[in-house]
PDB file of N, CA, C and O in Angstrom:
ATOM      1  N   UNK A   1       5.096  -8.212   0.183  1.00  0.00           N
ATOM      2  CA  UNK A   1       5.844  -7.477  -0.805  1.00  0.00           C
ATOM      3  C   UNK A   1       7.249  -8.032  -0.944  1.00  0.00           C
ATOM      4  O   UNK A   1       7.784  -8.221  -2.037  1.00  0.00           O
ATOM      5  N   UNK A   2       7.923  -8.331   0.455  1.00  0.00           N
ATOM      6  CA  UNK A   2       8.820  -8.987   0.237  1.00  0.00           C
ATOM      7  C   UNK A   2       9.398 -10.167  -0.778  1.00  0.00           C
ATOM      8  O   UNK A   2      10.530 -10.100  -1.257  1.00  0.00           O
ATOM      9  N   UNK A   3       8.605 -11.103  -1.006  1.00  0.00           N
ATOM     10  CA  UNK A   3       8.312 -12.342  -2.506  1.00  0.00           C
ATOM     11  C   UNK A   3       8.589 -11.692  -3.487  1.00  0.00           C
ATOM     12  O   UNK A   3       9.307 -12.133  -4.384  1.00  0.00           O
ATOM     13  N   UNK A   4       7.963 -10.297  -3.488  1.00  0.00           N
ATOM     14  CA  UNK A   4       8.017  -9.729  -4.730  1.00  0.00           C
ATOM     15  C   UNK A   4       9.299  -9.162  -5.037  1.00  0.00           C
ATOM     16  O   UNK A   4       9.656  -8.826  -6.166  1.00  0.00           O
ATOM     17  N   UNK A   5      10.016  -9.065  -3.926  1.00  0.00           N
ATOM     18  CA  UNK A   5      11.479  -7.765  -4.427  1.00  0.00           C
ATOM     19  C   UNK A   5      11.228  -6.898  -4.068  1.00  0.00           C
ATOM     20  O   UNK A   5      12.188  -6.129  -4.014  1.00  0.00           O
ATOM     21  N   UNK A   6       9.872  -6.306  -3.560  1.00  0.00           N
ATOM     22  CA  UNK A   6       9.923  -4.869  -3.122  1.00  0.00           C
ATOM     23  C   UNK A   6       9.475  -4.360  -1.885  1.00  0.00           C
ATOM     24  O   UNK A   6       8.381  -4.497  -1.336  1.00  0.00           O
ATOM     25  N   UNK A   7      10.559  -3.708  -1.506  1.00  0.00           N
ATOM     26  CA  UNK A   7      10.845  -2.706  -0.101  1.00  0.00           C
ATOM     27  C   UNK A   7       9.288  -2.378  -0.236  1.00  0.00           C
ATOM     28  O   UNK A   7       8.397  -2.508  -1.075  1.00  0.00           O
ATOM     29  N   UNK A   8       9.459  -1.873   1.075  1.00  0.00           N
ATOM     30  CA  UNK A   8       8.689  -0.625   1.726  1.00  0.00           C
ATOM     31  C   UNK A   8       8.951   0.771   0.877  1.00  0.00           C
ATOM     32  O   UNK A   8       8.182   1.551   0.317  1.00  0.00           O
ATOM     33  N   UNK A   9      10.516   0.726   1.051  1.00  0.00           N
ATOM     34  CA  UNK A   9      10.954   2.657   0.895  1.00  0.00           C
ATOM     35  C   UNK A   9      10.379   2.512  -0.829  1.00  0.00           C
ATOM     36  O   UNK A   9       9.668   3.417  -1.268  1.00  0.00           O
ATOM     37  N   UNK A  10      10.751   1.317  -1.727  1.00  0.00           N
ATOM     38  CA  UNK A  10      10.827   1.707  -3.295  1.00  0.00           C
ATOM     39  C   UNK A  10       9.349   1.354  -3.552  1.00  0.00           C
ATOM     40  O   UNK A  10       8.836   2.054  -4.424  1.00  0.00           O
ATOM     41  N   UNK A  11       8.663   0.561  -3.072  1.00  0.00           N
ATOM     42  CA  UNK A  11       6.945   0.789  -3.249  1.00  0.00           C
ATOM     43  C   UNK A  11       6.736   2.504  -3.151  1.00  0.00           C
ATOM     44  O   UNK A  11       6.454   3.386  -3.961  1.00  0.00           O
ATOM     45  N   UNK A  12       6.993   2.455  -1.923  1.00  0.00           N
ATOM     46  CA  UNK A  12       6.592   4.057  -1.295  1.00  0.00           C
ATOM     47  C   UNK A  12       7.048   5.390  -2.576  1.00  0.00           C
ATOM     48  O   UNK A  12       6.261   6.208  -3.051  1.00  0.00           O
ATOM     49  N   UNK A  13       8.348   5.274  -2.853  1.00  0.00           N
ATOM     50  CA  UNK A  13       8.543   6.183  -3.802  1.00  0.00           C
ATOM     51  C   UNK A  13       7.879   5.940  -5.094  1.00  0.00           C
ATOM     52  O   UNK A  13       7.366   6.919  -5.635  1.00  0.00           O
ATOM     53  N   UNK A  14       7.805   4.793  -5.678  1.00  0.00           N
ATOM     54  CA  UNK A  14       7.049   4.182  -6.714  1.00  0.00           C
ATOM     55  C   UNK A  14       5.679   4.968  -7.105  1.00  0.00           C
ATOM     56  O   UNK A  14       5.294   5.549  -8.119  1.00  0.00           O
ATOM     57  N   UNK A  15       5.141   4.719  -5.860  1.00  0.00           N
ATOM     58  CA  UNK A  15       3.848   5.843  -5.223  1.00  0.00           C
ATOM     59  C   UNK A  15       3.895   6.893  -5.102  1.00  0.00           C
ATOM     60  O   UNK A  15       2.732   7.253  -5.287  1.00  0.00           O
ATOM     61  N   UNK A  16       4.277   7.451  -4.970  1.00  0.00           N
ATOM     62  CA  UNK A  16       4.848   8.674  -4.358  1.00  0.00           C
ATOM     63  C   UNK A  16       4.116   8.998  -2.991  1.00  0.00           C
ATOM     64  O   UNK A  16       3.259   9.876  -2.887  1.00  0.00           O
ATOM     65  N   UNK A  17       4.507   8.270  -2.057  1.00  0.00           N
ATOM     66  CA  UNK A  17       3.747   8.633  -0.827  1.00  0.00           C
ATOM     67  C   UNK A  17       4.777   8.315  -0.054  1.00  0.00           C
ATOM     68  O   UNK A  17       5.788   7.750  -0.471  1.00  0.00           O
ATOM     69  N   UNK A  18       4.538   8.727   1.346  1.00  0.00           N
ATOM     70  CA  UNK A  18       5.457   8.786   2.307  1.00  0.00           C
ATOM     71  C   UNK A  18       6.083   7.025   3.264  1.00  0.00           C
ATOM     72  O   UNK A  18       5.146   6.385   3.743  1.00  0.00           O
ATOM     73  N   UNK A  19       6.922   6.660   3.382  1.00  0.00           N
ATOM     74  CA  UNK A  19       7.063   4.988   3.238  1.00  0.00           C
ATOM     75  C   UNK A  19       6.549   4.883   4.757  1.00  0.00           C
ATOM     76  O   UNK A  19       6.564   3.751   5.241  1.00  0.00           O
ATOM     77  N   UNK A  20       6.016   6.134   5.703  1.00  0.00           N
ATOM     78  CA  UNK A  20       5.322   5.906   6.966  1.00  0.00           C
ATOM     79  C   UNK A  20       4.021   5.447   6.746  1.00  0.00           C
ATOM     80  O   UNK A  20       3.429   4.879   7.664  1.00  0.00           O
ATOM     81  N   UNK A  21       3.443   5.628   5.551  1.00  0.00           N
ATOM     82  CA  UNK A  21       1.974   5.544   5.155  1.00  0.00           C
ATOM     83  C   UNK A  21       1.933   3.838   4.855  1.00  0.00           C
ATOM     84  O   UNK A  21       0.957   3.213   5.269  1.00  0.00           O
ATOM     85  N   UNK A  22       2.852   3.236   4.241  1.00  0.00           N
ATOM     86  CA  UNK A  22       3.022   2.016   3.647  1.00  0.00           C
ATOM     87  C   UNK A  22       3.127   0.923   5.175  1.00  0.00           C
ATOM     88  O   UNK A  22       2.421   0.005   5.591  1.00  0.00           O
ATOM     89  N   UNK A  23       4.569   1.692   5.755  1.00  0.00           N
ATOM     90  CA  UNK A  23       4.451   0.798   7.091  1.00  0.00           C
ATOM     91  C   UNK A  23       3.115   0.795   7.796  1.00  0.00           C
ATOM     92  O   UNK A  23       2.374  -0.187   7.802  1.00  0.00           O
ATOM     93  N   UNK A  24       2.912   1.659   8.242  1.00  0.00           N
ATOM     94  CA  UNK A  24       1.911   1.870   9.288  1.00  0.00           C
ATOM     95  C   UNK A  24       0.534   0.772   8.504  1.00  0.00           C
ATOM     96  O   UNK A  24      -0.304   0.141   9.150  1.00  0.00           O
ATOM     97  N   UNK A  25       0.605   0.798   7.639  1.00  0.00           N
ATOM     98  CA  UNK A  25      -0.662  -0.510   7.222  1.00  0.00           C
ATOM     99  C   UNK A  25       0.229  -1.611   7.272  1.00  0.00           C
ATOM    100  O   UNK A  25       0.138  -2.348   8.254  1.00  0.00           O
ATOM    101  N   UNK A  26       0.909  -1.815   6.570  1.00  0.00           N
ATOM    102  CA  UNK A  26       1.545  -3.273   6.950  1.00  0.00           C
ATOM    103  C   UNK A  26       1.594  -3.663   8.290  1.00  0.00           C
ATOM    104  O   UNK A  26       1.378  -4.825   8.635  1.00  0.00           O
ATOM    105  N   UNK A  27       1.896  -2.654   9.158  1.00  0.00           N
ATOM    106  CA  UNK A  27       1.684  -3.002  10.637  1.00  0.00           C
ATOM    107  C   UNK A  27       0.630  -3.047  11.261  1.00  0.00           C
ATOM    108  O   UNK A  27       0.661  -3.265  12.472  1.00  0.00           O
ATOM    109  N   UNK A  28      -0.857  -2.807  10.428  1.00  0.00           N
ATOM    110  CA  UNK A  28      -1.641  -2.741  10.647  1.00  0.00           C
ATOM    111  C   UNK A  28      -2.114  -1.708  11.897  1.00  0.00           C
ATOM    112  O   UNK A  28      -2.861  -1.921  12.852  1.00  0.00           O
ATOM    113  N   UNK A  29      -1.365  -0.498  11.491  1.00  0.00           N
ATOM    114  CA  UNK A  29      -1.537   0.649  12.783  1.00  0.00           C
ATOM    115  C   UNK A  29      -2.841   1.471  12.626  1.00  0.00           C
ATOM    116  O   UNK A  29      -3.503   1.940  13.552  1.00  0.00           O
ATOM    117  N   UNK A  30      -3.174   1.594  10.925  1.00  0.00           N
ATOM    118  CA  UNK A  30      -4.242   2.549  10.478  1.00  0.00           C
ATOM    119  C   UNK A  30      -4.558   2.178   9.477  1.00  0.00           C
ATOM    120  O   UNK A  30      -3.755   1.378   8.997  1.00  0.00           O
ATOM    121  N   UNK A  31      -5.464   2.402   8.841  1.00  0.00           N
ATOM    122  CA  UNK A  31      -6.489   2.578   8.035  1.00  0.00           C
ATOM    123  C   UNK A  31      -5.675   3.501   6.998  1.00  0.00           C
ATOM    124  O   UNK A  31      -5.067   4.493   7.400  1.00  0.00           O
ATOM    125  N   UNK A  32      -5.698   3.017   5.250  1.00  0.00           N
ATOM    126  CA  UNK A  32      -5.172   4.056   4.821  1.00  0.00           C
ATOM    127  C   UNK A  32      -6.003   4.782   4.061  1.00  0.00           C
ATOM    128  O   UNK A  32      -7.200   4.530   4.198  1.00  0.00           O
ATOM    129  N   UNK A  33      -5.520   6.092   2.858  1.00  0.00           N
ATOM    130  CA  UNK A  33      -6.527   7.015   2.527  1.00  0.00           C
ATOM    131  C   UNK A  33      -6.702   6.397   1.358  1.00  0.00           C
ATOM    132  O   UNK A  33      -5.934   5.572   0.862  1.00  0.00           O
ATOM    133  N   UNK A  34      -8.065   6.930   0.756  1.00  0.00           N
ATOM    134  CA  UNK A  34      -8.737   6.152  -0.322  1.00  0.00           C
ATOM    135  C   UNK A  34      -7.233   6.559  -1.679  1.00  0.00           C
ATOM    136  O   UNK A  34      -6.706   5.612  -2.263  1.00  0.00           O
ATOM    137  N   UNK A  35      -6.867   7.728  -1.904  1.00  0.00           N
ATOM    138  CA  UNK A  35      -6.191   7.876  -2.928  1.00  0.00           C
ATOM    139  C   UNK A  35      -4.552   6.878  -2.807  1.00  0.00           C
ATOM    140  O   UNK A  35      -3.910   6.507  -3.790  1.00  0.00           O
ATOM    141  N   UNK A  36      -4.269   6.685  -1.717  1.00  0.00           N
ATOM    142  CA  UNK A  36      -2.974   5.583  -1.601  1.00  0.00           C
ATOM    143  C   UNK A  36      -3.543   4.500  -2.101  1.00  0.00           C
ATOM    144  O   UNK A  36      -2.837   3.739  -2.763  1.00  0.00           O
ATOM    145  N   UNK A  37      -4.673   4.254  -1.931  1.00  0.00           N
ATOM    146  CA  UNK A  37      -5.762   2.528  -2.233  1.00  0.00           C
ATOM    147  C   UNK A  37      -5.509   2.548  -3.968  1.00  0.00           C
ATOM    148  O   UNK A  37      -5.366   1.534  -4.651  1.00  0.00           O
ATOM    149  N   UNK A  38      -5.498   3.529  -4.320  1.00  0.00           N
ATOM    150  CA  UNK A  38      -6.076   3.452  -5.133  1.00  0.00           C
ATOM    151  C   UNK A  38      -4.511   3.891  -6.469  1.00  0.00           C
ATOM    152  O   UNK A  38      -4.545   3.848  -7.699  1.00  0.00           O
ATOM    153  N   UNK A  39      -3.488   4.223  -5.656  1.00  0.00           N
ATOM    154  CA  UNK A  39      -2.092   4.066  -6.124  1.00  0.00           C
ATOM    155  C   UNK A  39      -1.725   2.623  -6.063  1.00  0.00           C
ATOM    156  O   UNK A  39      -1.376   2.036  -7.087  1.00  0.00           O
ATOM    157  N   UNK A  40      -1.798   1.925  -4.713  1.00  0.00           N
ATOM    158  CA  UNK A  40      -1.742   0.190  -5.062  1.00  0.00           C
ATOM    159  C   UNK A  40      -2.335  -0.040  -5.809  1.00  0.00           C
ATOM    160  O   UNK A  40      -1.715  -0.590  -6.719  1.00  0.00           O
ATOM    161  N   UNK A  41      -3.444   0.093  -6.005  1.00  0.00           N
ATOM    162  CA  UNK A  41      -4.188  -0.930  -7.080  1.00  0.00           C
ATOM    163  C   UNK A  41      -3.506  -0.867  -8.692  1.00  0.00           C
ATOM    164  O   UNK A  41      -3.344  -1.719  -9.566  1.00  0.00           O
ATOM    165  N   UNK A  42      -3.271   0.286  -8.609  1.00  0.00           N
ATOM    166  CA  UNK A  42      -2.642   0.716  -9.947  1.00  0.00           C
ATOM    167  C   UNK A  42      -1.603   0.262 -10.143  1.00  0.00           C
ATOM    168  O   UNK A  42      -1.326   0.107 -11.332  1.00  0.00           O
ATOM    169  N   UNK A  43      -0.413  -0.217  -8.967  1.00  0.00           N
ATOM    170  CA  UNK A  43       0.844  -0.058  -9.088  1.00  0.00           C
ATOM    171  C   UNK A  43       0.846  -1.875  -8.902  1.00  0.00           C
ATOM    172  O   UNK A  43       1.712  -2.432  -9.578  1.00  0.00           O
ATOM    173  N   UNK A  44       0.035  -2.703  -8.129  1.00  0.00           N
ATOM    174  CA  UNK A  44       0.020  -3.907  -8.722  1.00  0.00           C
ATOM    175  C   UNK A  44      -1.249  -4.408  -9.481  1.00  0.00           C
ATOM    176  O   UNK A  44      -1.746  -5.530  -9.392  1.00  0.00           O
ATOM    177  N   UNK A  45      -1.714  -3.276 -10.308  1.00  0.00           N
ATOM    178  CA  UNK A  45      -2.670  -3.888 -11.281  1.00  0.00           C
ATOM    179  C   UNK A  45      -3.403  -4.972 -11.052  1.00  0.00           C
ATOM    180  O   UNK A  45      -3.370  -6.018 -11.701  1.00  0.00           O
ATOM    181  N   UNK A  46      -4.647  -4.509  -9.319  1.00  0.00           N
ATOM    182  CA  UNK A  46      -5.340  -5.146  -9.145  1.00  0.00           C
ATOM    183  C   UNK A  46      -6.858  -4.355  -9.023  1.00  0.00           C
ATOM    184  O   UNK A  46      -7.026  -3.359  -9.726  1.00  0.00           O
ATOM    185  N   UNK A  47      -7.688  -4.704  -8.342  1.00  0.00           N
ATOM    186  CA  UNK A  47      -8.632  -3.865  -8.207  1.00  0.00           C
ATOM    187  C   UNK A  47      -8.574  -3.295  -6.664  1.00  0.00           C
ATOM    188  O   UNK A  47      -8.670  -3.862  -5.576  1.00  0.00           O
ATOM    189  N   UNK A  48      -8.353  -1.777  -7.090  1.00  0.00           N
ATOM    190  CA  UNK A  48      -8.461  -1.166  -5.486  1.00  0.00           C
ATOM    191  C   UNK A  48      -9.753  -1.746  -4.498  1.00  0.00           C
ATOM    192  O   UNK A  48      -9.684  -1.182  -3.406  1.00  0.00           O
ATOM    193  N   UNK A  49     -10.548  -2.409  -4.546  1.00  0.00           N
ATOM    194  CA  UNK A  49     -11.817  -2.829  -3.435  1.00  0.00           C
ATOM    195  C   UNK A  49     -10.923  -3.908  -2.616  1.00  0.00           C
ATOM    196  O   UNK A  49     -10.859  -3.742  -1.398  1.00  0.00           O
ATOM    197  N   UNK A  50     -10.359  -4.797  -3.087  1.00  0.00           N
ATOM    198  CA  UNK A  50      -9.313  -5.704  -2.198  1.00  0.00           C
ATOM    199  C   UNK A  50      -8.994  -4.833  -0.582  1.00  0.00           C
ATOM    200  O   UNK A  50      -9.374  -5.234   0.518  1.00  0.00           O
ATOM    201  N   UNK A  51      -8.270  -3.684  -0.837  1.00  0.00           N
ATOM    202  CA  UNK A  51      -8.262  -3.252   0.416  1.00  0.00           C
ATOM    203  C   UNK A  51      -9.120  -2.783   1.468  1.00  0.00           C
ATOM    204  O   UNK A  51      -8.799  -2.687   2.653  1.00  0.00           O
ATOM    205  N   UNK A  52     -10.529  -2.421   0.825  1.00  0.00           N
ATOM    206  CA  UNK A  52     -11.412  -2.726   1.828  1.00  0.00           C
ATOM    207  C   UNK A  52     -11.590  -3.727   2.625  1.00  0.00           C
ATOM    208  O   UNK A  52     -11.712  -3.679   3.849  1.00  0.00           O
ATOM    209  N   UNK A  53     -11.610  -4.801   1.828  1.00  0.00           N
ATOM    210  CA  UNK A  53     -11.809  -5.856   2.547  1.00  0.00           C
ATOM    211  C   UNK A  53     -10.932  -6.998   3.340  1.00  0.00           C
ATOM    212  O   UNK A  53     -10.906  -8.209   3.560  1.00  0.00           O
ATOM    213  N   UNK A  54     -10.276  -5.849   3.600  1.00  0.00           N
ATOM    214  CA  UNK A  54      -8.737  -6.227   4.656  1.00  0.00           C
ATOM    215  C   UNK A  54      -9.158  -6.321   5.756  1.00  0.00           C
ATOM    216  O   UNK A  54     -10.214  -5.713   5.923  1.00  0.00           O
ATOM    217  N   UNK A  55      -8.624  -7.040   6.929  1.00  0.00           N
ATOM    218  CA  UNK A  55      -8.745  -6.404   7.865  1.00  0.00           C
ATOM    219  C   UNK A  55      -7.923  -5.444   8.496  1.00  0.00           C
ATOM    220  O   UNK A  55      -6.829  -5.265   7.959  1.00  0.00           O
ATOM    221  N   UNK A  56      -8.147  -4.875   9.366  1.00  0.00           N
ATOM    222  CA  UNK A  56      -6.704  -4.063  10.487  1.00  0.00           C
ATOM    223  C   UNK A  56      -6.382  -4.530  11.601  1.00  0.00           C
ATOM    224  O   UNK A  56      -5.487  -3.998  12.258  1.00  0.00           O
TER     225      UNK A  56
END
């Protein structure tokens, strides 16, 4: 995200989700919930299945 210009905190608000939800995957601590999946996908206009096939 960083390349891109964007934080953690202004993704997170962007989303409206909490910027613990954002870290904690970037840090690969957890697994996130299908409806955050599915706010990324929207918010970089990709297809939410990408994050399935992440690893953790």
């Amino acid at each position: 995200m960083e390349p891109m210009g964007i934080s953690q905190s202004k993704l997170a608000r962007d989303i409206d989700v909490p910027v613990t939800r954002i870290n904690n995957r970037i840090k690969h601590h957890r697994l996130i919930a299908a409806d955050t999946i599915l706010r990324l996908g929207k918010y970089f206009n990709i297809n939410p299945r990408w994050e399935y096939a992440r690893p953790i």
